[in-house]
N, C-alpha and C positions, 0 to 999 in steps of 0.2 A: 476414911479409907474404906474401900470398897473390896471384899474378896469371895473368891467361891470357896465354901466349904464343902467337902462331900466327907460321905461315909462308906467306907466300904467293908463288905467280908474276909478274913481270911482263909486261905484253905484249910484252915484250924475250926473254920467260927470263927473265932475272934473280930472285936468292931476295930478298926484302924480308922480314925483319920486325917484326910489330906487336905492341904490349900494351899489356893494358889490367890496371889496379891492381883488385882487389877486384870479382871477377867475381862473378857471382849461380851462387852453387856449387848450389844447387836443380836448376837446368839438368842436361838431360840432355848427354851427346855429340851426341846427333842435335838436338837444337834448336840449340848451339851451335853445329854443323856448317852449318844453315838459316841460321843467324843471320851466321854470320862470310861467305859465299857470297853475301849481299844484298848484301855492301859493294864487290866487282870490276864489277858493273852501273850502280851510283851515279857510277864513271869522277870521283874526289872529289881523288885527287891523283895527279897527273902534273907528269915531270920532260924536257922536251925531246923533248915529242911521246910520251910512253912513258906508257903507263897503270900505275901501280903495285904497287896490290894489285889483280891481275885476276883471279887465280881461287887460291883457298885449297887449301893443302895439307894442313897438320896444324895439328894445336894441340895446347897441352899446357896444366896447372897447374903452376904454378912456385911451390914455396913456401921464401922465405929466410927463416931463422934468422938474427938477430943475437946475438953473444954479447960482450957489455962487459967488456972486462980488465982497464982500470983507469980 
């Protein structure tokens, strides 16, 4: 299974992070970079006054293997 991880800041500091399952792998970095950066101005979740994901650090593709043993 295939997903994007990112990391992002909170208006705290604080590391938060998000994923999403079955990203559109077509995407370059620089669009997904545009794209994950739209979501800290939306201001979409906050925890006690603290804005969440507020500005994007990295991201990565995470891809796990399962392997059935018995």
């Amino acid at each position: 299974m295939l997903k994007l991880v990112a990391i992002f800041r909170s208006s705290a500091g604080k590391k938060q992070t998000w994923s999403f399952a079955n990203p559109d792998t077509s995407k370059t970095p620089g669009q997904i970079k545009g794209l994950l950066e739209r979501i800290g101005p939306l201001k979409l979740f906050s925890k006690e006054g603290e804005d969440l994901f507020d500005t994007v650090e990295t991201a990565m593709l995470v891809e796990t293997t399962e392997t059935i043993l018995f």
